[in-house]
C-alpha positions as a Markdown table, in Angstrom:
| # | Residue | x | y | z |
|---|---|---|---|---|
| 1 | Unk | 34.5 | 59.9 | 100.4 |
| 2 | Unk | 35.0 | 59.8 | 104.0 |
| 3 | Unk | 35.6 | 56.8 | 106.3 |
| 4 | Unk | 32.0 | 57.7 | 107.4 |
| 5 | Unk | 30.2 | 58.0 | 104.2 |
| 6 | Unk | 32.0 | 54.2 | 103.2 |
| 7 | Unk | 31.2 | 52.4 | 106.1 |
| 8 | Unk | 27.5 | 53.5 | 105.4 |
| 9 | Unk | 27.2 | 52.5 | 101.8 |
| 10 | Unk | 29.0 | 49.0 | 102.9 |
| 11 | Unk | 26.2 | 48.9 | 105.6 |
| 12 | Unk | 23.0 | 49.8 | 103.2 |
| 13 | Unk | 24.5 | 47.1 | 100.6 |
| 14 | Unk | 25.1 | 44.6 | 103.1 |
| 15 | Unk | 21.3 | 44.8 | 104.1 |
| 16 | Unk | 20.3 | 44.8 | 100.3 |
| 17 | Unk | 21.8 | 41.7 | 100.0 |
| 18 | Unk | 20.6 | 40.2 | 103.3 |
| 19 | Unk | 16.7 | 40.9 | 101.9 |
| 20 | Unk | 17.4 | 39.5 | 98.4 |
| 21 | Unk | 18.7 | 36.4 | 100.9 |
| 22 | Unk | 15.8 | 36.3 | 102.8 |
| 23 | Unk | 13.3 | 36.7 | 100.2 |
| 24 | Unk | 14.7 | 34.0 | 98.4 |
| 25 | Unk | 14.5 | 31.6 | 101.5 |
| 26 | Unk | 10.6 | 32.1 | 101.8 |
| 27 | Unk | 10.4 | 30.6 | 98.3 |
| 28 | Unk | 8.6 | 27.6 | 98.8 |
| 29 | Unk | 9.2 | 24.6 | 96.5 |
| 30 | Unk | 6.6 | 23.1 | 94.7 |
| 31 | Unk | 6.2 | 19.6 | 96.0 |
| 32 | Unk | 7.1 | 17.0 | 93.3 |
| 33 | Unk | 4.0 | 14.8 | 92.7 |
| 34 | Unk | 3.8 | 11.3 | 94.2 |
| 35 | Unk | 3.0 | 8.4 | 91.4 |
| 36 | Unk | -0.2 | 7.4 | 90.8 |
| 37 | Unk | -0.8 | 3.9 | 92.5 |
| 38 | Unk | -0.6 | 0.7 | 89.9 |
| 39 | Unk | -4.9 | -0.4 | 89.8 |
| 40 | Unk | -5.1 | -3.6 | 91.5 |
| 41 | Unk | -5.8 | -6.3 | 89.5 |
| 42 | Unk | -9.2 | -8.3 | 90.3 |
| 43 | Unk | -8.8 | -11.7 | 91.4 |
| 44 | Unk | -10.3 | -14.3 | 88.1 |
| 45 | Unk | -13.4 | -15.2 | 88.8 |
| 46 | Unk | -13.6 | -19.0 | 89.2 |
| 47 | Unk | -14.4 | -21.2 | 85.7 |
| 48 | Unk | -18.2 | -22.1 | 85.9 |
| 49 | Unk | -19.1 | -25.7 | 86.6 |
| 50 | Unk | -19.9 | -27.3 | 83.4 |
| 51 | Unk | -22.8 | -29.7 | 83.8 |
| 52 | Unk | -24.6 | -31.6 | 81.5 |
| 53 | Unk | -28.2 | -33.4 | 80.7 |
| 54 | Unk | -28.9 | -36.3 | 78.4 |
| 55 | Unk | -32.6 | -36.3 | 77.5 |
| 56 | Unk | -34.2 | -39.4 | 75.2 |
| 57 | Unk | -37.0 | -36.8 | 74.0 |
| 58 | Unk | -37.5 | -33.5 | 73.2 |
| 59 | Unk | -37.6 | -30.6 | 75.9 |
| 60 | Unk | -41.2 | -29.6 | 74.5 |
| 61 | Unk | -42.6 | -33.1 | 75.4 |
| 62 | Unk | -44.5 | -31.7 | 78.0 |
| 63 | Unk | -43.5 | -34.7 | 80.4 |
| 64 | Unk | -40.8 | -36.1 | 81.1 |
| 65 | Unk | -37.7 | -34.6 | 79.4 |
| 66 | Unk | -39.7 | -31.5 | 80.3 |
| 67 | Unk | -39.6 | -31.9 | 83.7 |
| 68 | Unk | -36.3 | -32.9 | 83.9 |
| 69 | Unk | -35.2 | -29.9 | 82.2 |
| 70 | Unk | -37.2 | -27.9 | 84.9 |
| 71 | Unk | -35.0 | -28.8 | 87.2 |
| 72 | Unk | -31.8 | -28.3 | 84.8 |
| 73 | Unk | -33.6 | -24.4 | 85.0 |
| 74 | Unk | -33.8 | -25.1 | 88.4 |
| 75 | Unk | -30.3 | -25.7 | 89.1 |
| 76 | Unk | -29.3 | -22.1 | 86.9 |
| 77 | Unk | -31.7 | -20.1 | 89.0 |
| 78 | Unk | -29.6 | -21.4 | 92.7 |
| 79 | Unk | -26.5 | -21.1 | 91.1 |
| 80 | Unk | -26.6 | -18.5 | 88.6 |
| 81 | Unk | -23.0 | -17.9 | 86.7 |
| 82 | Unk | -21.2 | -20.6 | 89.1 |
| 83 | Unk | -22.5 | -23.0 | 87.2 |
| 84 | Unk | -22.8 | -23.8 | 82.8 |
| 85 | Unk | -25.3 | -26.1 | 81.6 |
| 86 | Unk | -25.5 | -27.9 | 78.7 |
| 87 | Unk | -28.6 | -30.3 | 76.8 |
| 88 | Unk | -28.5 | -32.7 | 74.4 |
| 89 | Unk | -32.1 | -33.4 | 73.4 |
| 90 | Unk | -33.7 | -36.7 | 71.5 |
| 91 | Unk | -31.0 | -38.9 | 72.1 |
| 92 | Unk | -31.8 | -42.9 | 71.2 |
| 93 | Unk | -30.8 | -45.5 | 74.2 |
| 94 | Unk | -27.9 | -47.5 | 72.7 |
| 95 | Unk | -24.5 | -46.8 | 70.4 |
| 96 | Unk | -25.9 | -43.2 | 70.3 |
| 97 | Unk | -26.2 | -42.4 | 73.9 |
| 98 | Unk | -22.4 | -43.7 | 74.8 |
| 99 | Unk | -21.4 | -41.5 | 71.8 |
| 100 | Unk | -23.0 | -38.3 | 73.4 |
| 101 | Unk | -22.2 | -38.8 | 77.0 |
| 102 | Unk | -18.4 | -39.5 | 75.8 |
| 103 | Unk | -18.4 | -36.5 | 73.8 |
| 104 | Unk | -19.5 | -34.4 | 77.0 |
| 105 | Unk | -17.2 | -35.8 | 79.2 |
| 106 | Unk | -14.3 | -34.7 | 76.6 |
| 107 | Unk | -15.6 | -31.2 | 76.3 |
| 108 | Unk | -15.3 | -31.2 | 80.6 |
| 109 | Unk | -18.3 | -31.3 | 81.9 |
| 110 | Unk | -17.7 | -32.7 | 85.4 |
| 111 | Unk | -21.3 | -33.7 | 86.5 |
| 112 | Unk | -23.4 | -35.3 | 83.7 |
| 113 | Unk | -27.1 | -36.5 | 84.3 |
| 114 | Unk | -28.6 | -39.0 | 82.2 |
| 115 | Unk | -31.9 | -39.8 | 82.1 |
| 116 | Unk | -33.4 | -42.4 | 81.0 |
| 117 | Unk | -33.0 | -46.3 | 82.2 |
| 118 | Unk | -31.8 | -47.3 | 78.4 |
| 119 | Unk | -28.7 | -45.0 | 78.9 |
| 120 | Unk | -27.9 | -47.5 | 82.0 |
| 121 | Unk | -24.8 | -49.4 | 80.1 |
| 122 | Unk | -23.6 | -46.5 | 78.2 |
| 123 | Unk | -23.2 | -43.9 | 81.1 |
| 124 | Unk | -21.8 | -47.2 | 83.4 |
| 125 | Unk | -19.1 | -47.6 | 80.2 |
| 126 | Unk | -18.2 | -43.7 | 79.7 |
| 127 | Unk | -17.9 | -43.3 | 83.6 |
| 128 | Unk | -15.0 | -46.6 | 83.6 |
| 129 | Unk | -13.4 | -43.8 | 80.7 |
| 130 | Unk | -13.5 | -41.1 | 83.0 |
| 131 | Unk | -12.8 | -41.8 | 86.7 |
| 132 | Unk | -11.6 | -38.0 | 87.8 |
| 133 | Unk | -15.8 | -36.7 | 86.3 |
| 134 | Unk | -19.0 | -37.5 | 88.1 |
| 135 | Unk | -21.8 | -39.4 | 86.8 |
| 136 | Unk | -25.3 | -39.6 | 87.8 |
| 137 | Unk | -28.0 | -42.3 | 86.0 |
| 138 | Unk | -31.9 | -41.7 | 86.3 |
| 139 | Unk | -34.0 | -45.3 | 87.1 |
| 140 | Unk | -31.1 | -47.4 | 86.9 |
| 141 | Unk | -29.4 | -49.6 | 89.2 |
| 142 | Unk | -25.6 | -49.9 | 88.6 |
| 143 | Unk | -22.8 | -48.1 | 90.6 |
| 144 | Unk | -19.3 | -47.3 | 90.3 |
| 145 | Unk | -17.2 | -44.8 | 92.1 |
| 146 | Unk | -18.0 | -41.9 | 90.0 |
| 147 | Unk | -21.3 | -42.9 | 89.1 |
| 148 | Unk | -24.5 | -42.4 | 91.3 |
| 149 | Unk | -27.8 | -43.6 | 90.4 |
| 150 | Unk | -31.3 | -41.8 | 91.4 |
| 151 | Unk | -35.1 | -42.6 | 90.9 |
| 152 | Unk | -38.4 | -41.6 | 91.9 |
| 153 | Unk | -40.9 | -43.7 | 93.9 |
| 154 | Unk | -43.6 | -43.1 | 90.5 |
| 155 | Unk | -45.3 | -46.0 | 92.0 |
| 156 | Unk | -46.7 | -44.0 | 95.0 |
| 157 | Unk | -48.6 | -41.3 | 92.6 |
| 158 | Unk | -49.2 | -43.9 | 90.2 |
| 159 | Unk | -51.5 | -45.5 | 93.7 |
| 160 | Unk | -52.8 | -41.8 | 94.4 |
| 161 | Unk | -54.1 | -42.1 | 90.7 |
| 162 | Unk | -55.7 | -45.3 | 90.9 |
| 163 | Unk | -57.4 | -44.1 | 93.8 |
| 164 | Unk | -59.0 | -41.6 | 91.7 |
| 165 | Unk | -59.9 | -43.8 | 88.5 |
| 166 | Unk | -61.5 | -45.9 | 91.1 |
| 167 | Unk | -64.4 | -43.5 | 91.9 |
| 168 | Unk | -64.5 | -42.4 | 88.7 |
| 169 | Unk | -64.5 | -44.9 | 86.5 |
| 170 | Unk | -68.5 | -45.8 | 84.7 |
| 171 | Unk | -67.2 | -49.1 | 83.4 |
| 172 | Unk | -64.8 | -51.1 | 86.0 |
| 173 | Unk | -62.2 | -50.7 | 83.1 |
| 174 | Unk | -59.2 | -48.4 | 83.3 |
| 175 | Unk | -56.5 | -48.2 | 80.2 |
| 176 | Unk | -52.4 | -47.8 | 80.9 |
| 177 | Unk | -50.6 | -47.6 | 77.5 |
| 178 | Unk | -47.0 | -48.5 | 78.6 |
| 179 | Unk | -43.6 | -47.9 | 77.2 |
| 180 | Unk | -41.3 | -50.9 | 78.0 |
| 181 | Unk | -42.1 | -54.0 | 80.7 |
| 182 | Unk | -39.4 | -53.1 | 82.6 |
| 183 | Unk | -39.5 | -53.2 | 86.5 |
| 184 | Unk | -40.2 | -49.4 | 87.1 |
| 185 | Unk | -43.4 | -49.5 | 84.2 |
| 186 | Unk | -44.6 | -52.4 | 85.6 |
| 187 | Unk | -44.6 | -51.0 | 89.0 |
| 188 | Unk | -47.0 | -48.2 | 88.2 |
| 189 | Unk | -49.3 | -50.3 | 86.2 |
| 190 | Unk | -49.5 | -52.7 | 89.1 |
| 191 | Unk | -49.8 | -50.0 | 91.6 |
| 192 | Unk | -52.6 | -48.0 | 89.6 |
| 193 | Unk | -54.7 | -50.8 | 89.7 |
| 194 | Unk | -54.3 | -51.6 | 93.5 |
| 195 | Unk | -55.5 | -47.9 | 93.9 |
| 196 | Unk | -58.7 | -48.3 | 91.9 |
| 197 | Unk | -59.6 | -51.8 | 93.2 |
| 198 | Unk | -58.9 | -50.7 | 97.2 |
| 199 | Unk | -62.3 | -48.9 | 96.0 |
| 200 | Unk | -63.7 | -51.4 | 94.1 |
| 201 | Unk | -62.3 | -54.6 | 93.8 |
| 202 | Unk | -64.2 | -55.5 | 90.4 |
| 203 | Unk | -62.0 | -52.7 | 88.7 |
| 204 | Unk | -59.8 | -54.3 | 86.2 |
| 205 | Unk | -57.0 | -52.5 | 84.0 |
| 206 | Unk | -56.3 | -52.9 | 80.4 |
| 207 | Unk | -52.9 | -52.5 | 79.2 |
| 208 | Unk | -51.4 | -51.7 | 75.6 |
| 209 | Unk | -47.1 | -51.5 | 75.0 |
| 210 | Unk | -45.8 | -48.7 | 72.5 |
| 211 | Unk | -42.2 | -50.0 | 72.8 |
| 212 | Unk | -41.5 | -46.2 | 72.9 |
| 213 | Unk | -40.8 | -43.4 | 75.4 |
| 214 | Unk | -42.1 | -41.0 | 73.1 |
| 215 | Unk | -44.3 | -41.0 | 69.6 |
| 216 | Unk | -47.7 | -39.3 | 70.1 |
| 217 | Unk | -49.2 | -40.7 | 67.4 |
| 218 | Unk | -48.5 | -44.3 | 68.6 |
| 219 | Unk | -49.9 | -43.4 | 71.7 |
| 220 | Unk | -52.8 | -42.2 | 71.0 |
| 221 | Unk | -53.4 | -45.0 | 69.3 |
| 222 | Unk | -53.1 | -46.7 | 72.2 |
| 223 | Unk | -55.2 | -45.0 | 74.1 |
| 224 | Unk | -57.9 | -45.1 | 71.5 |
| 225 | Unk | -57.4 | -48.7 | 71.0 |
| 226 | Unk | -58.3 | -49.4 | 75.0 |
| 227 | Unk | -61.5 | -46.8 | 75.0 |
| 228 | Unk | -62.7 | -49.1 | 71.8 |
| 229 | Unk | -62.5 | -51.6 | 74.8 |
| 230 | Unk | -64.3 | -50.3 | 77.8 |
| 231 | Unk | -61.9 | -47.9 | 79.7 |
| 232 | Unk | -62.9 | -45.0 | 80.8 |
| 233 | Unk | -60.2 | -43.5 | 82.6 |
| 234 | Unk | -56.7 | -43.8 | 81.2 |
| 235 | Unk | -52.9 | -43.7 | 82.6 |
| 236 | Unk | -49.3 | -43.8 | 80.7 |
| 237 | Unk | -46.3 | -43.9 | 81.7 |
| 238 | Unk | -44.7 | -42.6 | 78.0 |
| 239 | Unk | -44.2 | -38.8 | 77.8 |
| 240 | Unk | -46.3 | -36.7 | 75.4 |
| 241 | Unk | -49.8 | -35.3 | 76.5 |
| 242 | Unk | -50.8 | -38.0 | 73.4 |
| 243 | Unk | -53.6 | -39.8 | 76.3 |
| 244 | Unk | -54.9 | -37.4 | 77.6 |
| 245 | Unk | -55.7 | -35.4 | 74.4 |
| 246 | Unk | -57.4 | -38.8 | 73.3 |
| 247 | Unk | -59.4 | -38.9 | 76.2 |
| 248 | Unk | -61.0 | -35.7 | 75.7 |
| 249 | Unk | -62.0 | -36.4 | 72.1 |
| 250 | Unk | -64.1 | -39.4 | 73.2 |
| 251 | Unk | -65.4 | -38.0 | 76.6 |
| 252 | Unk | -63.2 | -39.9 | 78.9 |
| 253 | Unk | -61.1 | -39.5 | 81.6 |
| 254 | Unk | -57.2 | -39.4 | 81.7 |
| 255 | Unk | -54.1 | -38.1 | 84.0 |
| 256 | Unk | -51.3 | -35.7 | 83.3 |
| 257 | Unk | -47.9 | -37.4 | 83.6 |
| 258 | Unk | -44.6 | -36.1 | 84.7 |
| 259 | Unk | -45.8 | -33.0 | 84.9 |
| 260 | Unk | -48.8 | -30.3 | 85.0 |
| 261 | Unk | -50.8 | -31.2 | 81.9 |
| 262 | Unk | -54.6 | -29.4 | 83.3 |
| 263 | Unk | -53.7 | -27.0 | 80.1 |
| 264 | Unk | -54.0 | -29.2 | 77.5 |
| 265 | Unk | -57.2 | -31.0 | 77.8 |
| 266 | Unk | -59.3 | -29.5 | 80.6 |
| 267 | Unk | -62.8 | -31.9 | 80.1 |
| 268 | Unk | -60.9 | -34.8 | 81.0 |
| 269 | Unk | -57.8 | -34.2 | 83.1 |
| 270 | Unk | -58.3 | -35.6 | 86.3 |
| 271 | Unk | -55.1 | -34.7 | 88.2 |
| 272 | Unk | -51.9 | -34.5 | 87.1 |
| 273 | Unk | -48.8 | -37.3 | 88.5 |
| 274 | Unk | -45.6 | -34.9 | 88.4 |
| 275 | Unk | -42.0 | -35.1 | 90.0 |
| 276 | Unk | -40.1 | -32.2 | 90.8 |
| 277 | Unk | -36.7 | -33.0 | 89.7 |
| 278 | Unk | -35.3 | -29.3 | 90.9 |
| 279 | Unk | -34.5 | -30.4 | 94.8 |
| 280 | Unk | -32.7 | -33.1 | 94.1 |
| 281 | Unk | -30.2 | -31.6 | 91.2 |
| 282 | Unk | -29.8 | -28.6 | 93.4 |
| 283 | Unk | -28.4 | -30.7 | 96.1 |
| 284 | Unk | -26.4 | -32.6 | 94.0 |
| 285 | Unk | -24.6 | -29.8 | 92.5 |
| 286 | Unk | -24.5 | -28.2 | 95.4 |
| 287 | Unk | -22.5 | -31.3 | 96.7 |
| 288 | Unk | -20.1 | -31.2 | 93.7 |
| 289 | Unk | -19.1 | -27.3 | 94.8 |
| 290 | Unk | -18.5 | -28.4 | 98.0 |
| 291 | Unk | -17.1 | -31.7 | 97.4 |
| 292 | Unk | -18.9 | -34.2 | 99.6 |
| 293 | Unk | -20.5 | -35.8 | 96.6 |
| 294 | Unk | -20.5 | -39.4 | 96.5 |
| 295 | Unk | -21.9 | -42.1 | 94.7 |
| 296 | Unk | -24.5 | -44.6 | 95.7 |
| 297 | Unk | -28.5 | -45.1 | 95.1 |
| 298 | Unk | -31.1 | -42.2 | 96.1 |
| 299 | Unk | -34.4 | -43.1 | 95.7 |
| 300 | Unk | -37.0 | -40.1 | 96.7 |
| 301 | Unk | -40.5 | -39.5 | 96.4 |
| 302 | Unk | -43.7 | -38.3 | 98.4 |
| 303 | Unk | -42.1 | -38.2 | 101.7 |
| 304 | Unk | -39.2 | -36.3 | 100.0 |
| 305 | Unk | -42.0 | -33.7 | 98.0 |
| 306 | Unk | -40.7 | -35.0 | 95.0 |
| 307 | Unk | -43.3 | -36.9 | 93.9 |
| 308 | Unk | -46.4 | -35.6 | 94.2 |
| 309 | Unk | -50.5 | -35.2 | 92.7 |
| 310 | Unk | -52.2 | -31.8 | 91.8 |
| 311 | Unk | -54.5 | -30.5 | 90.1 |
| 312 | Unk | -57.2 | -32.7 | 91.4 |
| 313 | Unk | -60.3 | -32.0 | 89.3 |
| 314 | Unk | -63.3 | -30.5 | 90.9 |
| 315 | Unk | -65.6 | -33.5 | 90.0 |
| 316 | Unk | -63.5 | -36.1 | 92.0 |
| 317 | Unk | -65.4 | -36.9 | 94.9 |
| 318 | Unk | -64.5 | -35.9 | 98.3 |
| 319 | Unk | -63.9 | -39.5 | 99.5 |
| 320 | Unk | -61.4 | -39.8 | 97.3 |
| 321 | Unk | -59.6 | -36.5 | 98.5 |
| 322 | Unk | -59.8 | -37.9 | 102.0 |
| 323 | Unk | -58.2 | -40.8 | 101.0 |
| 324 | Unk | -55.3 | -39.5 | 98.7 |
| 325 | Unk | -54.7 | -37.2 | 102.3 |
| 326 | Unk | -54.4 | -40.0 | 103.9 |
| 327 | Unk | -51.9 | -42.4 | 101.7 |
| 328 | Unk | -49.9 | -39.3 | 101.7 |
| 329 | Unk | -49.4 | -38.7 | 105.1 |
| 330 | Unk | -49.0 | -42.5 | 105.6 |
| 331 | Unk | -46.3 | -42.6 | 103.0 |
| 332 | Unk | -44.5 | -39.3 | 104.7 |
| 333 | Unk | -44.6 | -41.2 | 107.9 |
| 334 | Unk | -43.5 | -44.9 | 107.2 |
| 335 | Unk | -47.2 | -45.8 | 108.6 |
| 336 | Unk | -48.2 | -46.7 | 104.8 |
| 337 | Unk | -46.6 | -48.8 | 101.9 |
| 338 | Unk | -48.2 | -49.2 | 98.8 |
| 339 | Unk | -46.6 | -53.1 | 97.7 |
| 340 | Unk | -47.6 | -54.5 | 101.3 |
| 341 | Unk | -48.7 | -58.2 | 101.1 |
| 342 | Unk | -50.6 | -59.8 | 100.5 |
| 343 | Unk | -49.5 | -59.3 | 96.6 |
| 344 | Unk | -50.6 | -61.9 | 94.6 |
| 345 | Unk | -50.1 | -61.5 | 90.5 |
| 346 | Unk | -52.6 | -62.2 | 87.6 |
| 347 | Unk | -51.9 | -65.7 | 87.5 |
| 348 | Unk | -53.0 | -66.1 | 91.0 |
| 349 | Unk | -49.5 | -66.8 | 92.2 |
| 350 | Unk | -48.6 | -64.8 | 95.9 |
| 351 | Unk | -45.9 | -62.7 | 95.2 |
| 352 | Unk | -45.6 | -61.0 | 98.8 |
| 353 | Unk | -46.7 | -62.5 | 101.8 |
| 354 | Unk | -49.8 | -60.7 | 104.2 |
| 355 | Unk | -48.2 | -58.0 | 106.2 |
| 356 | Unk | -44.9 | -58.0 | 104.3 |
| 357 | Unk | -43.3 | -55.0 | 103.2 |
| 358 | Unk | -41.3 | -54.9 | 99.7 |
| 359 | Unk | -38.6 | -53.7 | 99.6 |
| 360 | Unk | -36.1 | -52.3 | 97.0 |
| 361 | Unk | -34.8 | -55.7 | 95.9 |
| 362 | Unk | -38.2 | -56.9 | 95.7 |
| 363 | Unk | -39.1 | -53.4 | 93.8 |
| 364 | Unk | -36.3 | -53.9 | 91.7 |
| 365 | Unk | -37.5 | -57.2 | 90.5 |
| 366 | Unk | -41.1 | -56.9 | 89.7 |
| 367 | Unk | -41.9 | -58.6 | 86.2 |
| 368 | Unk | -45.8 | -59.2 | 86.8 |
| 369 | Unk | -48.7 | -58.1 | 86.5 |
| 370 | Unk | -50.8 | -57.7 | 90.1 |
| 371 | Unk | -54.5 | -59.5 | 90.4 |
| 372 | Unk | -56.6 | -57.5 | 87.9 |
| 373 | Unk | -54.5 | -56.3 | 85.0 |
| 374 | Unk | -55.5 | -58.5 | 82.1 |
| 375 | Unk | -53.2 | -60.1 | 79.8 |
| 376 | Unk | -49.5 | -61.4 | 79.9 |
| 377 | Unk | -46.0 | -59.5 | 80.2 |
| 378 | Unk | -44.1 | -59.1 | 77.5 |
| 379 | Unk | -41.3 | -60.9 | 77.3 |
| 380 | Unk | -39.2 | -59.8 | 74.2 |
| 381 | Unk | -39.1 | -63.2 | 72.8 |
């Protein structure tokens, strides 16, 4: 082979290989695949609040366990899953009640609501057990640092009521069968009946004691008892729709209490006395979330829209509309106070002075009956 013929099979093979080179350059790598991120974990979402209720009847009462649980429904419809509830139904005032209320604030409920004046000492001794829960009594009186009370001004329906009985009633007789003679029952009796006789002042009011929040049968009885003796329209302050089912079987007239009892006996509902707890839990949780609750007394009613009168009948007369409009817009606006002297008792004895406003001491201490009730007081003795 000549120089020639060498030098160009060197050069053909050195360009062979220079391809193979080059074509193994433009190879491109298949990129190596990142790692899939870690999923981020979702924050926990925040324990509800557990809340409770203590109720001395049964949620069916159709008064006012009833409407206090309306307003525990109340609460769960605003706050939905922030917030757990809990009920503990038919509870007796005394030994039983501390029992239950202790045994909620060891399960962790940090707001409990009692409700019912007879759970007064036993919320006041469970609250001393627990200072770091919250506490909140219905109709009571007593404070502590943890422990708030609230009420309803029941007295300023219980007027709006009497001013109704007073152009209905036939016989100048009007029927209240009471639960206990305790300062808030007596109030509403005494108010009733300055309704009715600020329309006629011959109106007089009967009065019969169950000793009971709630046993139909008992009241009944006492309603029946008090149409045997003249009255024709009939109020309670106990809980069932007992009354006004009795007033309908004799062809009287009687009130829903608590709340919205037209249903149950049409004929003879005249209007129905309610209080709309749900406002005033709502802003009372509300204030637990956002920690400016605090103790104290809160005492709301018309002015407030908790308290309030409906269902008027359509035979009530129109003067008696007018009037009712009235005494509520006077109450809204300070211009009208339904235990304004002069307030003179059954015995004749002045108990507030002409042109003298009561106020909550004076509310807190009433143990009479007004100028027109008949009969005495109990005194327990």
């Amino acid at each position: 082979m000549t120089d020639l013929a060498r030098r160009a099979l060197m050069q053909a093979a050195a360009v062979a290989l220079a391809t193979v080179a080059l074509a193994g350059c433009g190879k491109k790598e298949e990129p190596t695949p990142a790692p899939a991120p870690a999923p981020v974990a979702e924050a926990p979402k925040p324990a509800p609040l557990k809340l409770a209720w203590v109720y001395v009847g049964p949620v069916g009462d159709a008064g006012w366990t009833f409407a206090h649980d309306l307003g525990r429904k109340a609460v769960e419809a605003e706050f939905g899953d922030k917030v757990a509830t809990t009920i503990v139904e038919k509870v007796p005032e005394g030994a039983d009640a501390e029992r239950v209320i202790r045994d909620l604030a060891a399960q962790g409920h940090k707001l409990i609501f009692t409700t019912s004046f007879g759970f007064m000492e036993p919320t006041l001794k469970v609250a001393e057990e627990f200072p770091d829960l919250r506490f909140e009594h219905a109709t009571g009186y007593k404070t502590a640092p943890n422990l708030a009370v609230y009420d309803n001004r029941f007295y300023e329906d219980a007027y709006l009521a009497g001013l109704i009985a007073g152009h209905m009633t036939k016989t100048k007789t009007l029927g209240f069968v009471a639960s206990f003679p305790i300062p808030e029952v007596l109030r509403n009796i005494n108010a009733f009946t300055l309704g009715a006789r600020s329309v006629d002042p011959a109106i007089r009011t009967k009065v019969v004691w169950v000793n009971t929040w709630f046993d139909p049968p008992k009241e009944s009885d006492a309603a029946q008892s008090l149409i045997n003796a003249g009255a024709d329209v009939l109020l309670q302050n106990t809980d069932s729709t007992a009354v006004l089912q009795t007033a309908q079987k004799n062809g009287k007239f009687a009130f829903g209490w608590d709340s919205d009892m037209s249903a149950v006996a049409p004929d003879a509902h005249l209007a129905s006395v309610i209080v709309d707890w749900g406002p005033y839990y709502v802003s009372r949780v509300r204030a637990v979330i956002d920690g400016s609750w605090s103790t104290g007394r809160r005492i709301w009613g018309v002015k407030e829209g908790q308290a309030t009168i409906v269902k008027i009948a359509g035979g009530v007369p129109e003067a008696a509309r007018k009037r009712i409009d009235e005494v509520k817009a006077g109450l809204k606006d300070g211009s009208f106070a339904v235990f304004t002297g002069p307030i003179v008792d059954s015995s004749g004895k002045e108990r507030l002075a002409a042109g003298v406003r009561a106020d909550q001491d004076w509310h807190d201490k009433v143990d009479f009956y007004v100028q027109g009730v008949d009969g005495q007081v109990p005194t327990g003795k």
